[in-house]
Backbone bond lengths (Angstrom), bond angles and torsions (degrees), N, CA, C in turn:
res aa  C-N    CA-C-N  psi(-1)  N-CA   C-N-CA  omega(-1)  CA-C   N-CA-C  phi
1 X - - - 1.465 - - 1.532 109.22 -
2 X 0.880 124.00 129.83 1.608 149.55 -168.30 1.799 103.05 -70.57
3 X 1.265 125.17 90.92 1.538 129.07 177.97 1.712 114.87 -110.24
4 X 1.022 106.15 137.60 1.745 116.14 160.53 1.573 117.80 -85.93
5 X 0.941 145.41 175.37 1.378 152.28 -120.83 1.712 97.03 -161.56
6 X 1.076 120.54 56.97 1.920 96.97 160.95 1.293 132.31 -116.09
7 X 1.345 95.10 120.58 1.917 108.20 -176.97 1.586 102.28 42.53
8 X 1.687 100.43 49.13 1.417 105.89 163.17 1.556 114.12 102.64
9 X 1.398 108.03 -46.28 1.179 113.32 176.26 1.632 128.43 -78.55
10 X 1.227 105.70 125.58 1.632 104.25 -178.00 1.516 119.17 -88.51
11 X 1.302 93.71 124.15 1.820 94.81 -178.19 1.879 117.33 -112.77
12 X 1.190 123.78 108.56 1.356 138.85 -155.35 1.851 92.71 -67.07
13 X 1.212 106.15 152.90 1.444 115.09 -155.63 1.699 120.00 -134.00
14 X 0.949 150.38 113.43 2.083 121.46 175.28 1.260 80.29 -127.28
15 X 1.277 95.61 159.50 1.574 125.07 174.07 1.444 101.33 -177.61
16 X 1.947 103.39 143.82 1.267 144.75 -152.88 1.972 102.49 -142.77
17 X 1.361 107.20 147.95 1.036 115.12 -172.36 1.466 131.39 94.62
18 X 1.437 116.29 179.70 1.524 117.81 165.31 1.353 101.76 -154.78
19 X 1.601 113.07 155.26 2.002 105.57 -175.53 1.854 88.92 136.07
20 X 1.506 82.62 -150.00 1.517 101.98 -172.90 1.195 96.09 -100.84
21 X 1.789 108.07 140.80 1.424 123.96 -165.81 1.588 122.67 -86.11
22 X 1.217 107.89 124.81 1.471 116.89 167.46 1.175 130.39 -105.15
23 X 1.275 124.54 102.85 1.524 122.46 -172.21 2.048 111.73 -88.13
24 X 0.757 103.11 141.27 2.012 114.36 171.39 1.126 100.14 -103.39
25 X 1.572 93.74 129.47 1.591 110.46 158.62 1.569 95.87 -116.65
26 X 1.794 96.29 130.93 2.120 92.29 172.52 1.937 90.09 -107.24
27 X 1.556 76.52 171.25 1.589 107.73 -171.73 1.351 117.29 -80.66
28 X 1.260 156.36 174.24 1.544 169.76 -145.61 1.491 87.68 -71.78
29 X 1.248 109.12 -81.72 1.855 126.41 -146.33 1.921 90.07 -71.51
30 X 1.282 118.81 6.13 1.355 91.28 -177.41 1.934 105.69 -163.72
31 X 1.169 107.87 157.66 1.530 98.20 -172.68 1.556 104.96 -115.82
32 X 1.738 118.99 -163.35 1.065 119.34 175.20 1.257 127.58 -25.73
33 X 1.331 136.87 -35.43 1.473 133.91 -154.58 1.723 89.70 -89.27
34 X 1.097 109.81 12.76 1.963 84.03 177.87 1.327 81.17 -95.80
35 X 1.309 139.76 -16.86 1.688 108.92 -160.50 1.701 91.03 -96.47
36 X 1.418 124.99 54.97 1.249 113.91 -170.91 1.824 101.28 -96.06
37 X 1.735 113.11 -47.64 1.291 92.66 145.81 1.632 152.36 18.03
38 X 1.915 90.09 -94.68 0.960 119.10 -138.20 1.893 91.97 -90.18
39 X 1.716 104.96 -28.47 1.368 122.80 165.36 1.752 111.11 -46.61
40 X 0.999 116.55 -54.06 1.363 136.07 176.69 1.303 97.30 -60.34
41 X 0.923 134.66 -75.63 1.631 127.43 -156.05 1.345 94.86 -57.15
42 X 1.786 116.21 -67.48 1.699 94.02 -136.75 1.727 99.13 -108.60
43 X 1.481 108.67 26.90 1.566 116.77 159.20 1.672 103.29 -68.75
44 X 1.522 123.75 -15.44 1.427 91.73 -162.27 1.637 85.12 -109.79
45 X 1.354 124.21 75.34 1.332 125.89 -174.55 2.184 103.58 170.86
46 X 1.328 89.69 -53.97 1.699 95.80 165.92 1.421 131.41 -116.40
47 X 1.122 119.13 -177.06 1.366 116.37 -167.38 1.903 87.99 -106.84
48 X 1.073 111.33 116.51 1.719 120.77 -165.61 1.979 99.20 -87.38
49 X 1.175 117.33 140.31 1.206 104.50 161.94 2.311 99.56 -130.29
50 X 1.139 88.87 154.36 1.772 83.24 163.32 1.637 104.00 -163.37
51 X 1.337 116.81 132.15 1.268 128.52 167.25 1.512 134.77 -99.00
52 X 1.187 123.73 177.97 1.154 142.87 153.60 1.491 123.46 -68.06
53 X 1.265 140.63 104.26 1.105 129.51 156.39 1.585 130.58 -49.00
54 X 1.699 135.63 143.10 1.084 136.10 -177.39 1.710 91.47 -48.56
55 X 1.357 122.19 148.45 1.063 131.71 154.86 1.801 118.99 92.27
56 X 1.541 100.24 -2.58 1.621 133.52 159.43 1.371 126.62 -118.45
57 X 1.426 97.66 99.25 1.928 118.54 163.98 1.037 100.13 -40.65
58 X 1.072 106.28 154.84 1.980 122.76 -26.04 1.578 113.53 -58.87
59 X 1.428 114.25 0.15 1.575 98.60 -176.99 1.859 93.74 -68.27
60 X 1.146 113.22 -176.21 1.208 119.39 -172.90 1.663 109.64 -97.62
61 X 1.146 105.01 135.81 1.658 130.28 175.60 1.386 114.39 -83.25
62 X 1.895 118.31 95.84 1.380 127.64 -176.91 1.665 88.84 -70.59
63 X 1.441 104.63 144.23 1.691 119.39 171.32 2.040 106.26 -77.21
64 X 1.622 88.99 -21.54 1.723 91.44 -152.01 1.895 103.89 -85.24
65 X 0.977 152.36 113.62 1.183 145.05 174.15 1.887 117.21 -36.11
66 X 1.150 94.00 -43.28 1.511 126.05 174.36 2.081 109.55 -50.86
67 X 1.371 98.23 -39.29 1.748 100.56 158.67 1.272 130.68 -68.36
68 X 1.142 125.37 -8.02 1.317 152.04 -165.94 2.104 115.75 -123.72
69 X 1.340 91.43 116.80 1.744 103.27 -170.27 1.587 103.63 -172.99
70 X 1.496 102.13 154.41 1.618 93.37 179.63 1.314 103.88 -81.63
71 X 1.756 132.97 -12.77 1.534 92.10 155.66 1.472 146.35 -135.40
72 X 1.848 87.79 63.46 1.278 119.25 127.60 1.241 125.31 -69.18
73 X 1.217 127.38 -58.69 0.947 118.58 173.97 1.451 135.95 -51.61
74 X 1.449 121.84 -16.64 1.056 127.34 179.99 1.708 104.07 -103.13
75 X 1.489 128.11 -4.71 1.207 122.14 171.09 1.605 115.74 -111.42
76 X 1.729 100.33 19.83 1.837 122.26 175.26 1.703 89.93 -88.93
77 X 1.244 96.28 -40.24 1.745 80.45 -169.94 1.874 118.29 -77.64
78 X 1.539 96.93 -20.56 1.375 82.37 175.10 1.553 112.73 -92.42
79 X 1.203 109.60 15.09 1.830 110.81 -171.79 1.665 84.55 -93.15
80 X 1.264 129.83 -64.71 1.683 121.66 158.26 1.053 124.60 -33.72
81 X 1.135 123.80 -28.72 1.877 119.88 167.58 1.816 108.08 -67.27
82 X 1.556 100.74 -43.56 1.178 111.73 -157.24 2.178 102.33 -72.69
83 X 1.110 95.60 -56.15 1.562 98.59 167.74 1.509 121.95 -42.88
84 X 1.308 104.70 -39.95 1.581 101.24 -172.04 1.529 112.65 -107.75
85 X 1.796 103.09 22.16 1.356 117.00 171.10 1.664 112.26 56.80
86 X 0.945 132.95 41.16 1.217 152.79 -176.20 1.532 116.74 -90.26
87 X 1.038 109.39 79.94 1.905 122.10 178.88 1.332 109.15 -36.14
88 X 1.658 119.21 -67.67 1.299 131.33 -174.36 1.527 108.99 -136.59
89 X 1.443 120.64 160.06 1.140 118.03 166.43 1.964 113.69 -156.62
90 X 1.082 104.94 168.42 1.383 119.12 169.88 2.089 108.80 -86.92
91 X 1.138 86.60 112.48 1.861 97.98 -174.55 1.317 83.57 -94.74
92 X 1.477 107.08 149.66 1.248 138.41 171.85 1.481 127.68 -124.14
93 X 1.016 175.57 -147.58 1.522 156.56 111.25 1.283 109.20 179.56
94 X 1.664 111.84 142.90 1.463 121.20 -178.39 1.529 82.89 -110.79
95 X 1.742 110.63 147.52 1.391 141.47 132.38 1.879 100.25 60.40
96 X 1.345 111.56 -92.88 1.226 122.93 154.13 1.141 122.10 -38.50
97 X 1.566 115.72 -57.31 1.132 126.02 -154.53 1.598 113.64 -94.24
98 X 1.606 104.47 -32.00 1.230 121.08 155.33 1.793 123.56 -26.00
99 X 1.763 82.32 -71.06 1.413 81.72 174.13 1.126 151.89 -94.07
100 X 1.686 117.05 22.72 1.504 146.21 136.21 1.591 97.49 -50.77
101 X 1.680 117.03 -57.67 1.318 122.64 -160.47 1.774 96.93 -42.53
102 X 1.617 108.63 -66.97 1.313 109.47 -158.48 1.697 101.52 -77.83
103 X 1.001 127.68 2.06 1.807 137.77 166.97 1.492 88.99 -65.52
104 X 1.205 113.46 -82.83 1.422 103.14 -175.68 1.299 155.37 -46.51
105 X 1.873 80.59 -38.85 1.908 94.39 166.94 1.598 110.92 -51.22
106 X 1.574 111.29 -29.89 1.669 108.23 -156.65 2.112 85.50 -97.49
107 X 0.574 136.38 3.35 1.893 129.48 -163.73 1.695 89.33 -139.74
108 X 1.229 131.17 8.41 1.351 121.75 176.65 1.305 113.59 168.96
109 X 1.165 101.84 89.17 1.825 125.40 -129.17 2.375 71.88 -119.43
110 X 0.905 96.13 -53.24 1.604 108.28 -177.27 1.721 109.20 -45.46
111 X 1.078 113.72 -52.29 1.366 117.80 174.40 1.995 137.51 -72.09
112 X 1.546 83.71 -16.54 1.550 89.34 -176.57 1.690 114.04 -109.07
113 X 1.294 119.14 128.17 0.874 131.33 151.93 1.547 159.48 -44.85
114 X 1.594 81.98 -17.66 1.406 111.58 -169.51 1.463 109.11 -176.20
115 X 1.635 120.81 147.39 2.068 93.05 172.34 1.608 87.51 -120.83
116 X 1.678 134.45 145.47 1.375 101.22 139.86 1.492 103.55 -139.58
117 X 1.422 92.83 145.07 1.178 124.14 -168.12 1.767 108.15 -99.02
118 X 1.636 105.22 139.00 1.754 101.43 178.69 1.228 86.97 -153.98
119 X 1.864 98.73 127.87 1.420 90.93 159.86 1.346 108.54 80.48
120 X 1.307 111.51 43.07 1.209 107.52 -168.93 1.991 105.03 -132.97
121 X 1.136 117.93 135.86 1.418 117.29 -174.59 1.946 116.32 120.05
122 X 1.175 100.91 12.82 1.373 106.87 169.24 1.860 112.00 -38.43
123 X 1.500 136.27 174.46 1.145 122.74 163.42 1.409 133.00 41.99
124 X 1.462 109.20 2.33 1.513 118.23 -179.03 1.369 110.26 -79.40
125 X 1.048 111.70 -21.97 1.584 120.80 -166.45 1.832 107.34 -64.90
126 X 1.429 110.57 118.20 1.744 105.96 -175.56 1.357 100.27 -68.79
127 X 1.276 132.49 -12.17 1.564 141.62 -167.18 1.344 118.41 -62.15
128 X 1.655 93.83 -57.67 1.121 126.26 -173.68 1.739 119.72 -112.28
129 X 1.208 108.97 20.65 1.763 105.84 -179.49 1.280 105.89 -75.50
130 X 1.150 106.37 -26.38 2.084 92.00 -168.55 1.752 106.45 -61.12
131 X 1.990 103.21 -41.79 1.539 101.14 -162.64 1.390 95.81 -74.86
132 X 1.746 122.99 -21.95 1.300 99.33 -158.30 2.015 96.61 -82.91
133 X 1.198 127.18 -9.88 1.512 119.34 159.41 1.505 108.55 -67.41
134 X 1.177 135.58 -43.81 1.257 140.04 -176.60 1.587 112.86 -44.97
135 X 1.679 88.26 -74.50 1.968 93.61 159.40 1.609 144.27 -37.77
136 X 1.558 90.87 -39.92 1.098 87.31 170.93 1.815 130.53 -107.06
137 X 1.191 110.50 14.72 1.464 117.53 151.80 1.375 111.94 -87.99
138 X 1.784 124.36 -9.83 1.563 106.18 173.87 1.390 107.34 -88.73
139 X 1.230 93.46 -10.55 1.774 110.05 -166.69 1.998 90.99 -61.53
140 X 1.581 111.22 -52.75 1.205 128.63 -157.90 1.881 108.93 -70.92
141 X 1.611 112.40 -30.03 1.268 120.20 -172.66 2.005 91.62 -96.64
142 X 1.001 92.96 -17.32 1.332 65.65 171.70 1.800 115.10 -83.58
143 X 0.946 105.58 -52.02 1.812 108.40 167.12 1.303 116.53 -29.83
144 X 1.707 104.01 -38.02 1.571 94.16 -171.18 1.774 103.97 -75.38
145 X 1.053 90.58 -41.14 2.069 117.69 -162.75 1.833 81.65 -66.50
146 X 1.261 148.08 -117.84 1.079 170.39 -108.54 1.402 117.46 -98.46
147 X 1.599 106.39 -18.25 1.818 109.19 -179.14 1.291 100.37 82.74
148 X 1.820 99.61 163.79 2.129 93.41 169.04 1.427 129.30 -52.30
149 X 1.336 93.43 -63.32 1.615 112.06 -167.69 1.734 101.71 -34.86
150 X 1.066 108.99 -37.73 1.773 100.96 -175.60 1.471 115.37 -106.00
151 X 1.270 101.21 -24.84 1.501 96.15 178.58 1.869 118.58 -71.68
152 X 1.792 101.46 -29.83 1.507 94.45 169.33 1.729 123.25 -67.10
153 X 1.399 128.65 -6.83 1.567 138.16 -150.91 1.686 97.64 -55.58
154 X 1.242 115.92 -58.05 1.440 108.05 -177.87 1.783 113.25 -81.64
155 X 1.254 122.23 -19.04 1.320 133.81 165.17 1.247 110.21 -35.39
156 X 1.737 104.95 -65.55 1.289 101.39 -156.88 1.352 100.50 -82.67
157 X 0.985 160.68 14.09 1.903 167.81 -150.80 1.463 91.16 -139.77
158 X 1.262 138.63 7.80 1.850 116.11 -179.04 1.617 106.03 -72.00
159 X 1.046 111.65 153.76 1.453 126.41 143.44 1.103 152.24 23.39
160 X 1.380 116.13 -38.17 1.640 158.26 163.64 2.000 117.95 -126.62
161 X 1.308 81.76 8.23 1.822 89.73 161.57 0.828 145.77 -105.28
162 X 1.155 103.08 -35.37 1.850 148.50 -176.90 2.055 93.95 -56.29
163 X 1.192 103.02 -56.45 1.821 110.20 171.08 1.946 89.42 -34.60
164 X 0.924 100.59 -96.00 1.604 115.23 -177.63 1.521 108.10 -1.84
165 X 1.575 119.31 -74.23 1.279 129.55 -177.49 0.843 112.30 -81.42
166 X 1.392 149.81 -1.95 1.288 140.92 170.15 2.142 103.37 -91.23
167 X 1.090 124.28 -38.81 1.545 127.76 149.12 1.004 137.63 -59.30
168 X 1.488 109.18 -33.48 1.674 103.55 175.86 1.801 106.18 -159.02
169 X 1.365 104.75 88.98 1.046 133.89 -167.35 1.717 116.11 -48.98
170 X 1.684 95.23 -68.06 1.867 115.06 143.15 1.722 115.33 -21.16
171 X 1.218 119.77 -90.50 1.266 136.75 173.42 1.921 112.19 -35.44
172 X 1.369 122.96 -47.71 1.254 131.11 175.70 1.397 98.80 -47.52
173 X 1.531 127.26 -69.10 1.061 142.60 -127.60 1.517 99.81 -102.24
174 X 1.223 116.85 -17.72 1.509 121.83 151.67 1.772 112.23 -71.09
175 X 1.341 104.31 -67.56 1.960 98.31 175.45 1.678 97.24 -42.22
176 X 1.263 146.47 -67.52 1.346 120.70 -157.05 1.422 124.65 -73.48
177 X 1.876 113.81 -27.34 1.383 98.27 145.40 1.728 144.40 -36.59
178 X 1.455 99.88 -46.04 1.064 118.85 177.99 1.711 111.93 -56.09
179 X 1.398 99.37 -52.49 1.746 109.95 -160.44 1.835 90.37 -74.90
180 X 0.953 117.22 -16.26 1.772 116.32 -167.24 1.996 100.92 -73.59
181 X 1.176 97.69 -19.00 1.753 115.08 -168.74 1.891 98.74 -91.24
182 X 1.353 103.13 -10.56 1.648 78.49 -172.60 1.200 116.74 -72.16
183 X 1.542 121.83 -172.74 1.553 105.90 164.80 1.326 117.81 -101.08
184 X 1.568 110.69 152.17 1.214 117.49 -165.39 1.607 111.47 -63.67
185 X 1.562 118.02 -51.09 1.183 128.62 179.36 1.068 127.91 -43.51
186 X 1.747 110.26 -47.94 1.470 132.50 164.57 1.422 109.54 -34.04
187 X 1.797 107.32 -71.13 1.236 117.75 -169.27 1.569 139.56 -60.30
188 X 1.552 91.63 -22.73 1.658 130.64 168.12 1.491 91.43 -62.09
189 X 1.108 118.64 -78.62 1.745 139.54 -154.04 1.548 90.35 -49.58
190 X 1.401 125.18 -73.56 1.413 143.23 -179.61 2.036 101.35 -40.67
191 X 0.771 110.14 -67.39 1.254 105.59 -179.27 2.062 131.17 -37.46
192 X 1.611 90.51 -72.17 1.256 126.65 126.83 2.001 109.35 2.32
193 X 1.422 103.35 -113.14 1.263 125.63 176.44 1.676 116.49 -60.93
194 X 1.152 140.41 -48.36 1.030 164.31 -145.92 1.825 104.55 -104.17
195 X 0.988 114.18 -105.81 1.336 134.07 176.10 1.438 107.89 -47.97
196 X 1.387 135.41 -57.34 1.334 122.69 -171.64 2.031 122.66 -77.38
197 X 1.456 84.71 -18.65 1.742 87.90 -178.62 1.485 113.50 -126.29
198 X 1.639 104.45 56.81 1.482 102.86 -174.23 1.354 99.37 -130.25
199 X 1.233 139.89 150.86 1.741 139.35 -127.26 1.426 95.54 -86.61
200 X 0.846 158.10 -121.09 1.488 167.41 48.27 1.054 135.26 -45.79
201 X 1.277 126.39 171.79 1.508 116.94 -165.96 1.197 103.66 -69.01
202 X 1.264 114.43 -63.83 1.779 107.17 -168.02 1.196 136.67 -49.18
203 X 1.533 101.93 -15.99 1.869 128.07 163.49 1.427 107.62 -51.70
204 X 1.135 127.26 -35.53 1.460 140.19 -173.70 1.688 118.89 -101.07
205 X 1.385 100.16 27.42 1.634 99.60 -177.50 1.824 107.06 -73.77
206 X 1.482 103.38 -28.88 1.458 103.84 175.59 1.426 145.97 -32.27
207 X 2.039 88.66 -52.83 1.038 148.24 -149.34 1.223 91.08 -92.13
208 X 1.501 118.33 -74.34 1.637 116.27 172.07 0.880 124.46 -55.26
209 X 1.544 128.83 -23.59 1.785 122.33 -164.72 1.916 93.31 -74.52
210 X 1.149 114.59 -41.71 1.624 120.88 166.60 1.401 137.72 -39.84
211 X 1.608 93.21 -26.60 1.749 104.77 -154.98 1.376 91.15 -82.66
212 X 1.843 116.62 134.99 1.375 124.94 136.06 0.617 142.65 -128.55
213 X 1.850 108.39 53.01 1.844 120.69 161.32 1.387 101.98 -77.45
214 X 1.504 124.17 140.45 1.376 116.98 172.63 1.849 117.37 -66.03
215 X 1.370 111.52 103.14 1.590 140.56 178.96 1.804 97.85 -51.97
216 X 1.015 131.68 133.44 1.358 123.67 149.66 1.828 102.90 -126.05
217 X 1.115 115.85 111.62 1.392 127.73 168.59 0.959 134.92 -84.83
218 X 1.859 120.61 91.29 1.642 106.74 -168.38 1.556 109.51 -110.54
219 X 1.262 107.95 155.46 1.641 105.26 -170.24 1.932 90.99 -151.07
220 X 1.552 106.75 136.01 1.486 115.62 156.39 1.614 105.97 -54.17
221 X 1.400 116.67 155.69 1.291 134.56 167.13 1.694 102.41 -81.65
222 X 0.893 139.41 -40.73 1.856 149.02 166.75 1.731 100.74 -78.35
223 X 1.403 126.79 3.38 1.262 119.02 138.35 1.359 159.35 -103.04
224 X 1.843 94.02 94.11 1.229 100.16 -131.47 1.858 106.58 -78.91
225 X 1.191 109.23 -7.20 1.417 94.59 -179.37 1.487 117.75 -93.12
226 X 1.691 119.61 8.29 0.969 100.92 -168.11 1.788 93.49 -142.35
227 X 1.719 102.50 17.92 1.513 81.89 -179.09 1.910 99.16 -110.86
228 X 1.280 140.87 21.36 1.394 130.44 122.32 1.192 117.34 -62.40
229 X 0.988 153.92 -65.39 1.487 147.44 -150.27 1.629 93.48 -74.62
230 X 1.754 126.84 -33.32 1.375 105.79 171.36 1.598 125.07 -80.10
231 X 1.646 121.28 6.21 1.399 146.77 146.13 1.534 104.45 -55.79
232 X 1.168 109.50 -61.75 1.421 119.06 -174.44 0.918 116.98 -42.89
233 X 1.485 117.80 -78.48 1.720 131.46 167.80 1.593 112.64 -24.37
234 X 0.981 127.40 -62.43 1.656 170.14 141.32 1.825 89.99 1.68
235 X 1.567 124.04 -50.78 1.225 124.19 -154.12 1.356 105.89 -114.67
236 X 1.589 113.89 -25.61 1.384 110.88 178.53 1.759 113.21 -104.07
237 X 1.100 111.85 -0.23 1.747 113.09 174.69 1.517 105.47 -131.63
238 X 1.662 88.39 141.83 1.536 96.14 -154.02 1.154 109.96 -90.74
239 X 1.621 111.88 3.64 1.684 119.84 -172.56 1.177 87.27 -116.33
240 X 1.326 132.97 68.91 1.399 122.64 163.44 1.068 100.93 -139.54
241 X 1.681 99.89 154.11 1.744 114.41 176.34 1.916 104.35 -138.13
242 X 1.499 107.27 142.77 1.773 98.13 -159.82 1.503 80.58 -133.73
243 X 1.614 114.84 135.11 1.290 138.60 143.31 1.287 112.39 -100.24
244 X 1.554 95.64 120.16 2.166 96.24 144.75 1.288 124.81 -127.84
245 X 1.566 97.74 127.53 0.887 112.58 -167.05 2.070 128.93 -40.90
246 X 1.171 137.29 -138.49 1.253 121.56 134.07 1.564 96.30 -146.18
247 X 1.703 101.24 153.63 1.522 115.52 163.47 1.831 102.59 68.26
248 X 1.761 120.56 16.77 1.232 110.91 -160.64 1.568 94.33 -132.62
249 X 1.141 123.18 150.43 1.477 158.92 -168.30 1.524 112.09 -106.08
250 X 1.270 99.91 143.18 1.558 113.89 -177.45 1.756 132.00 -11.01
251 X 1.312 109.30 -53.02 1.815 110.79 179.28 1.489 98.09 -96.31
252 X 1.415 115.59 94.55 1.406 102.90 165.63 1.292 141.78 -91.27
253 X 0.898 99.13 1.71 1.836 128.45 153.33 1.017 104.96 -55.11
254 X 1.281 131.96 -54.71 1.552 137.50 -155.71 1.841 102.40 -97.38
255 X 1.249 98.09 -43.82 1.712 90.68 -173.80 1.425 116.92 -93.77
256 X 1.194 115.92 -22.83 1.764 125.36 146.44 1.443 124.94 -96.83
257 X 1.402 128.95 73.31 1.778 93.44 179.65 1.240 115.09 -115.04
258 X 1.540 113.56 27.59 1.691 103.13 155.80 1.406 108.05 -86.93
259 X 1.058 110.87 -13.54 1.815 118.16 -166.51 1.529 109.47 -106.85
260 X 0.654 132.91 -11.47 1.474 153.74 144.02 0.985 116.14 -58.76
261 X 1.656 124.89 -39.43 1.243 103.89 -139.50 1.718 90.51 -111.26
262 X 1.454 113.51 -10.27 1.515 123.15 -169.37 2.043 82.72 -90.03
263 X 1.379 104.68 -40.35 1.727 84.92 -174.91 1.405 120.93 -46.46
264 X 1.368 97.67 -35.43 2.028 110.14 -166.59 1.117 106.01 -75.04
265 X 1.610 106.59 -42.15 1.548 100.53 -179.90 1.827 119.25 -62.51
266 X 1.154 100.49 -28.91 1.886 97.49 171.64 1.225 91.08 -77.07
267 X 0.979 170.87 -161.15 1.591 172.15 -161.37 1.021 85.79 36.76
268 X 1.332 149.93 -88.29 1.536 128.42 -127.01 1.913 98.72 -75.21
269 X 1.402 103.04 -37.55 1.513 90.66 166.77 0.942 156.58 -87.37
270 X 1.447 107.90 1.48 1.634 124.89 150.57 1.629 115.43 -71.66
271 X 0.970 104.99 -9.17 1.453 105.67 176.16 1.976 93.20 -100.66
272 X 0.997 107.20 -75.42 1.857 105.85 174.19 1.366 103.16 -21.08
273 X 1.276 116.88 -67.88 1.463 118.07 -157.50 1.494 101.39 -76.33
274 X 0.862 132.29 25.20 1.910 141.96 -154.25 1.710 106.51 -2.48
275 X 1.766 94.35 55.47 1.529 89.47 156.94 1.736 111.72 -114.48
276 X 1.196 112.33 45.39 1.439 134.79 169.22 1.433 122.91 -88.74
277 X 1.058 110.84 112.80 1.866 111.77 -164.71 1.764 104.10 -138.46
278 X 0.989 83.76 126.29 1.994 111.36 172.15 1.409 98.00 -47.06
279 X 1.365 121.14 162.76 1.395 118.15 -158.29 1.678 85.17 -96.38
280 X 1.967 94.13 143.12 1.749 106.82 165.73 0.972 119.50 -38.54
281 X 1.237 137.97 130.26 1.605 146.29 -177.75 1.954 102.94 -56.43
282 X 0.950 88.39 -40.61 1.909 106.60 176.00 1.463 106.83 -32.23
283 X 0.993 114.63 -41.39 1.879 144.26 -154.34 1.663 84.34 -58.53
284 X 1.560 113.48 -50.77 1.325 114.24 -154.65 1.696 117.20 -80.49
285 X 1.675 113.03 -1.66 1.047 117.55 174.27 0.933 127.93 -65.04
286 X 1.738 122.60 120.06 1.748 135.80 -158.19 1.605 98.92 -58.51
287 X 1.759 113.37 -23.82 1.240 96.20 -157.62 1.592 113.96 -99.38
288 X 0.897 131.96 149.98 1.748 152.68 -156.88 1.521 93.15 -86.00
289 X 1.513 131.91 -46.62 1.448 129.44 -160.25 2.254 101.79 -110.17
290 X 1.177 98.89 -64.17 1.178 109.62 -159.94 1.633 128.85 -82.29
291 X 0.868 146.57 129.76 1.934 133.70 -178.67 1.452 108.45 -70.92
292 X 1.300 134.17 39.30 1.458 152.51 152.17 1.989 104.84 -86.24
């Protein structure tokens, strides 16, 4: 089995294709096989990569909580760049993975080609940060206490899921098979380390107002915790571009990917074809009528 090397930890890898490189980052509730899709499509045009996250088999499961941080996570993806000798690439990332994606764009701004981000801004909300720490340490005792298979039951039914299973019933019921197989420890650890102590978006307005990798920001319209903060992004970085979807829920990769997958592809080639341009400075004029 084909592994990368970071700071010890081995993270299991497939990739399809030849061209200009696209790496996948997947989200919490799910690993490599969601970008199976997306593998298919744009392998017959790029050189596809998709991994394992630390704390998802077969990549290897750190015991220590302390191995686990978003930026690790955002220096997992360039340890996979770095193994498979990869100069530059097109980052991709759902939710989780998303926000490694935009970790990286801002800590390794040199290597990416492109960032896109979906689904990204969970816990950002100042409204709601206390419950969303609350949640997600029960989220974490339950994994330990109950194993996957039971500890995901209300997980996989939240809020921005329900889109998913209510469209594609088949497809639902495959992702929760799938997510019932992860490991518990992993997911504990990840939560834990990962998910509960990672900044929020708006912490990073700095960071973004700077960035000029071309950003593509996609967010469901029924995702509600993460489609302000993908407004946000959207208003404070000038290399950004924001789709929302309609009638669609959190993984839109997963719950759209013919429609998804034609969006990225115009994105990836306005950037290929370098007819990709930072937004007109014009944009920023206070005034509603006049170019004053």
């Amino acid at each position: 089995m084909p592994y990368a090397l970071s700071d010890g930890t081995r993270l299991y890898y497939e990739e399809a294709g030849k061209g200009v490189p696209i790496l996948f980052v997947h989200e919490f509730a799910d690993d490599l096989r969601s970008w199976e899709p997306q593998m298919r499509f744009f392998s017959r045009r790029y050189r596809c990569i998709a991994y394992n996250a630390r704390g998802y088999p077969p990549s290897d499961v750190p015991k220590a909580v302390a191995k686990y941080s978003q930026k690790i996570a955002a220096d997992d993806i360039a340890s996979v760049m770095r193994h498979l000798k990869i100069r530059k690439a097109h980052i991709i990332g759902c939710s989780m993975g998303g926000y490694a994606t935009v970790h990286f764009g801002l800590r390794y701004a040199r290597l990416a080609l492109s960032l896109t981000a979906i689904g990204v801004g969970y816990g950002s909300d100042p409204d709601k940060r206390a419950q969303f720490l609350k949640d997600t340490e029960v989220m974490a005792r339950r994994f330990d206490e109950l194993g996957t298979a039971e500890a995901i039951k209300p997980y996989q039914i939240g809020p921005s899921r329900v889109q998913y299973q209510n469209k594609d019933a088949r497809g639902f019921a495959h992702f929760c098979a799938e997510f019932a197989r992860h490991s518990a420890q992993g997911s504990a650890n990840t939560l834990r380390g990962v998910q509960a102590k990672r900044p929020t978006i708006y912490s990073l307005e700095r960071g973004l107002a700077k960035l000029k990798v071309p950003l593509h920001i996609m967010s469901g319209d029924e995702d509600n915790n993460c489609l302000d903060p993908g407004v946000f992004m959207k208003r404070v970085c000038p290399s950004a571009w924001l789709t929302v979807l309609p009638n669609t829920g959190h993984a839109v990769n997963v719950e759209e990917p013919d429609l998804f997958n034609r969006i990225t592809a115009e994105f990836l080639a306005q950037v290929d074809s370098g007819r990709w341009r930072p937004r007109d400075p014009r944009y920023y004029n206070k005034s509603t009528m006049t170019k004053k």
